[in-house]
C-alpha positions in Angstrom: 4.8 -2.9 -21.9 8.1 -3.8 -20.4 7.0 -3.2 -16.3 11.0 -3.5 -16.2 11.3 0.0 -17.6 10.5 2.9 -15.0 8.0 4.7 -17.3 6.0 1.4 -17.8 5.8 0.8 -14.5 4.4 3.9 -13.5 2.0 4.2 -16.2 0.9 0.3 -14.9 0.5 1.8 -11.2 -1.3 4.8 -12.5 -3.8 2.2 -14.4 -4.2 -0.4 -11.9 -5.4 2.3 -9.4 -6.9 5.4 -11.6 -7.6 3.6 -15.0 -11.0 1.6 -15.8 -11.1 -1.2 -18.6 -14.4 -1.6 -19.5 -15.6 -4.7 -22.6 -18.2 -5.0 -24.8 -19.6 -7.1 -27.8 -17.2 -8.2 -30.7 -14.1 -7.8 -28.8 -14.7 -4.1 -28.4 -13.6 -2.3 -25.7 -11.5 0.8 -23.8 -8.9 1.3 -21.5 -9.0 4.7 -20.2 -8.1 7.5 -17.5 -9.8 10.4 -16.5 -8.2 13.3 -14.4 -8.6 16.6 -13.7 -7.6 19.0 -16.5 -4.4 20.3 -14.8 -2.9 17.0 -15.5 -3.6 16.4 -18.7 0.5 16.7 -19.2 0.1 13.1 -17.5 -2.3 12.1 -20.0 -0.3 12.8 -22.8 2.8 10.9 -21.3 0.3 8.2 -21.6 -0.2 8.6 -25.0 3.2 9.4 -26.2 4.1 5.8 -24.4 1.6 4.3 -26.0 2.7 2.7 -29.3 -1.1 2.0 -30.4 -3.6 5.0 -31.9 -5.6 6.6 -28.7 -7.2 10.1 -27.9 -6.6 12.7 -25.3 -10.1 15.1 -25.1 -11.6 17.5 -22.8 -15.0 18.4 -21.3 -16.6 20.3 -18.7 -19.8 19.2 -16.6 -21.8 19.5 -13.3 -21.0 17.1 -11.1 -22.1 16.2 -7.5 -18.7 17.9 -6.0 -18.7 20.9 -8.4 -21.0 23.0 -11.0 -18.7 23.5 -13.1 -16.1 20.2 -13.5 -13.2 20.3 -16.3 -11.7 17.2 -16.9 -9.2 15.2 -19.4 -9.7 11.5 -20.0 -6.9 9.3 -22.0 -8.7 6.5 -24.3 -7.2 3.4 -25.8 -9.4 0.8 -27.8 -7.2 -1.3 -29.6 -7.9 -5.2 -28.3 -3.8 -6.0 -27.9 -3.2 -3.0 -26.2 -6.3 -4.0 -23.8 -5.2 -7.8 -23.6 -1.6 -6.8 -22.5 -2.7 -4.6 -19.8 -5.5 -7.1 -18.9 -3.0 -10.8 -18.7 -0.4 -7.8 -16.5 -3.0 -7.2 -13.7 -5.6 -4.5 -15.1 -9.2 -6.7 -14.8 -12.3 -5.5 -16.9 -14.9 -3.5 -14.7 -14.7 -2.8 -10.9 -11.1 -3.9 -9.7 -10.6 -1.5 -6.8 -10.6 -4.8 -4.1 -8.7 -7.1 -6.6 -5.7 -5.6 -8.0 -2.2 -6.9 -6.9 1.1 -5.9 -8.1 2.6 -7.7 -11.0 3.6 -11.0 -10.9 6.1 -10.5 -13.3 9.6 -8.2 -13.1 9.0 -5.0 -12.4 10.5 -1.1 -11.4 9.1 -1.3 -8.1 9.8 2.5 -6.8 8.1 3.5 -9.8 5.4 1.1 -9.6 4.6 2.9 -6.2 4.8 6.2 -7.7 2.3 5.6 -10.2 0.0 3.6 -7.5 0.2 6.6 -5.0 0.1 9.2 -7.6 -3.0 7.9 -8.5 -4.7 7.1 -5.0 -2.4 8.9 -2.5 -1.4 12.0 -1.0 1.5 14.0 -0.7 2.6 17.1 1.8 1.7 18.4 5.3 -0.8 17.4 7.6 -3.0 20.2 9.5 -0.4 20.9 12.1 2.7 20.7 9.9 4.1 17.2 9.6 5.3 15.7 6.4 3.2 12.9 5.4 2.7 10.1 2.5 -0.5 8.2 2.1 -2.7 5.7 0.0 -6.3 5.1 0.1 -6.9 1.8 -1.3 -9.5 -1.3 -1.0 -6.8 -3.8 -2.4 -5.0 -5.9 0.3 -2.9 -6.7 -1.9 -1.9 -3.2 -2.8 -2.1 -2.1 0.7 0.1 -5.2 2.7 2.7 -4.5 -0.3 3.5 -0.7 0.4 3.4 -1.6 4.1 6.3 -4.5 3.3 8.1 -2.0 0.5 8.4 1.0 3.1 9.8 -1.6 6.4 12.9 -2.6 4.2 12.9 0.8 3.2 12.7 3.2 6.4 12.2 0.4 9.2 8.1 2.0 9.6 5.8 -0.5 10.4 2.2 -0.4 9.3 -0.8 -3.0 10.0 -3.3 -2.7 7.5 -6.8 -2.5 8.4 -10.1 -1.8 6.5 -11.7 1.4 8.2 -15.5 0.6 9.6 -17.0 3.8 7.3 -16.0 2.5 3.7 -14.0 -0.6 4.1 -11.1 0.4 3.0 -7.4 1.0 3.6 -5.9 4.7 4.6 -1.9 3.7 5.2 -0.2 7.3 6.3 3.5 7.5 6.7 4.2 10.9 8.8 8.0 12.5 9.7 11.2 10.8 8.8 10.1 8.1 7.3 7.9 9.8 5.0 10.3 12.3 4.0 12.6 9.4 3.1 9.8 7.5 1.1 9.0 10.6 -0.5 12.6 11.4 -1.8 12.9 7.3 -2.7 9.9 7.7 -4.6 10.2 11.1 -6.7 13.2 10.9 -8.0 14.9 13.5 -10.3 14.0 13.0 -13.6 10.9 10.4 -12.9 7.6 10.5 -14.7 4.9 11.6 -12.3 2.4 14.1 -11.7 4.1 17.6 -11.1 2.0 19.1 -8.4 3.0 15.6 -6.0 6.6 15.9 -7.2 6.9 19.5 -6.4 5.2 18.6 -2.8 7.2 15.3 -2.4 10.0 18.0 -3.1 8.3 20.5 -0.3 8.9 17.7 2.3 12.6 18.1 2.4 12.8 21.3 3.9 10.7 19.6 7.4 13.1 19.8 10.4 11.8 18.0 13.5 11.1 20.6 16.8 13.7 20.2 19.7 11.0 19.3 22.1 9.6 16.6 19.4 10.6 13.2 21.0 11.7 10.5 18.1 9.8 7.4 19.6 11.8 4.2 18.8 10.0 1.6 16.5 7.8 -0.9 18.7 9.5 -4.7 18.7 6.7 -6.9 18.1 6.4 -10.3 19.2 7.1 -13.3 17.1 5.2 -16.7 17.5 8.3 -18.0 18.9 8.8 -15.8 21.6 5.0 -16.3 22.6 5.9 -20.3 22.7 8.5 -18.9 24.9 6.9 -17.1 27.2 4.1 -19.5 27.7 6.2 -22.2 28.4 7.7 -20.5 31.3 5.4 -18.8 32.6 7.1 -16.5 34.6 7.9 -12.3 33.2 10.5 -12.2 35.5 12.6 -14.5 33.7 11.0 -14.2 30.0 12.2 -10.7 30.5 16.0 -12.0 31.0 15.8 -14.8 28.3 14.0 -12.8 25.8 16.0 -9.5 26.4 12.7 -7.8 27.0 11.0 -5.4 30.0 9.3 -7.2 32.9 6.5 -5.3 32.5 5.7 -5.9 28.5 6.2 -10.0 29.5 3.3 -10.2 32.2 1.5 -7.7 29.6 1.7 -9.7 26.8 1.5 -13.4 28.9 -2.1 -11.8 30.2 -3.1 -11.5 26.8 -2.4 -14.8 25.5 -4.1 -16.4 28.8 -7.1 -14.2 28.3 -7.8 -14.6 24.4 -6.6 -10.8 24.0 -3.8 -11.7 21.8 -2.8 -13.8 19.2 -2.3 -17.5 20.1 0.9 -19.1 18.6 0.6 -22.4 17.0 3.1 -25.1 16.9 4.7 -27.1 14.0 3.3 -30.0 15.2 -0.3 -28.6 15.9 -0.7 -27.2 12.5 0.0 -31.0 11.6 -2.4 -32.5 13.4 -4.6 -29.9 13.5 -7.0 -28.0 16.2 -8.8 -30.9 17.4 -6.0 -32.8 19.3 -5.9 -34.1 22.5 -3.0 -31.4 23.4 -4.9 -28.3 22.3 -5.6 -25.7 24.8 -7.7 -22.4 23.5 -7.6 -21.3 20.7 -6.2 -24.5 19.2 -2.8 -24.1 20.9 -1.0 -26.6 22.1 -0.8 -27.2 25.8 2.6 -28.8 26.4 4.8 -28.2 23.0 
């Protein structure tokens, strides 16, 4: 499973977030994916790609979302076909908070594809924007798409588990999702085809005259914190840091209050936040 190769990749994204590998006595075992019957096209991608024996069946239940439930499931069993996947990333049982990408080479758009493909959505919110987004309780998974999409479109995303379920919703709306989007779903790819035909769909957005394009907020860096501190005055922070008055006695009450995140210093991470030097929150009165 060469993660290097675009189909691999997204097959390992797919798995990582949609599949389950479950273990049991004597080595025995399966790795397997279950979707909804429309996409069982996926499925057999899966096992085409797959140079080991598996299945590709069909049933129909009651569920708690539906009476009548029709669903495709992929199953592999072989134990080297479950080891690879398993020393890649894929644990055995519940790996929804655990999973991180690959530490090995790997497709990265592709990668993506698979992960949101499997956990995200695609298309237009309620009142007609173009959106991209993932559900996921990885970290991991989530502080990667938000450093992947920066380099790509310059949006900037702070991750944060929601209070209901503890997880991660990351939504990317507008430009930069329209630009993900295309990145992403590529002619030719392997994907699902109802999220390529709406990644598609988002092309055609056009942004309303009287829609103002807000400019990405500049965030402050440790640094210019230090900076500020030290000289204690907006007024001229503002000049030497090429930012508005304003934001600098904004931002120096927060620091003085506790509101923000305190800087730390080279040399107080050396000697730690018990030194004579230390002001609140560890920070270091005169560095």
């Amino acid at each position: 499973m060469d993660l290097q190769d675009p189909c691999y990749a997204y097959m390992f994204g797919f798995l990582q977030a949609d599949g389950h590998l479950s273990q049991q006595s004597r080595q025995r075992g399966r790795l397997t994916v279950e979707l909804n019957a429309r996409d069982i096209d996926l499925l057999r991608e899966f096992q085409r790609l797959t140079p080991y024996n598996s299945s590709v069946s069909e049933r129909t239940r009651s569920t708690n979302f539906a009476e009548s439930s029709h669903t495709a499931t992929w199953a592999v069993c072989a134990l080297e076909a479950r080891t690879i996947v398993n020393e890649l990333g894929i644990p055995y049982g519940r790996k929804s908070k655990t999973i991180t990408p690959p530490r090995v080479e790997f497709s990265r758009r592709d990668y993506l594809r698979g992960i949101i493909d499997a956990d995200g959505s695609v298309g237009y919110t309620g009142q007609g924007l173009p959106f991209v987004s993932l559900t996921t309780a990885s970290t991991a998974i989530g502080a990667y798409l938000c450093h992947y999409v920066k380099k790509l479109t310059g949006a900037e995303r702070t991750i944060k588990r929601n209070a209901r379920d503890g997880v991660y919703n990351v939504i990317y709306t507008k430009e930069p999702s329209m630009e993900l989007a295309a990145h992403l779903y590529y002619d030719g790819c392997l994907a699902l085809e109802r999220k390529k035909a709406s990644a598609a769909a988002l092309s055609t957005w056009l942004r309303p005259a009287d829609m103002p394009k807000v400019s990405p907020r500049r965030r402050w860096t440790p640094a210019e914190d230090l900076k500020l501190l030290a000289l204690g005055d907006p007024a001229a922070a503002a000049v030497e840091l090429g930012r508005s008055e304003s934001g600098c006695k904004q931002r120096l009450t927060r620091l003085r209050t506790g509101c923000g995140p305190w800087p730390r210093s080279r040399r107080l991470d050396a000697e730690g936040p018990g030194s004579p030097r230390s002001g609140p929150f560890g920070i270091e009165l005169n560095p």
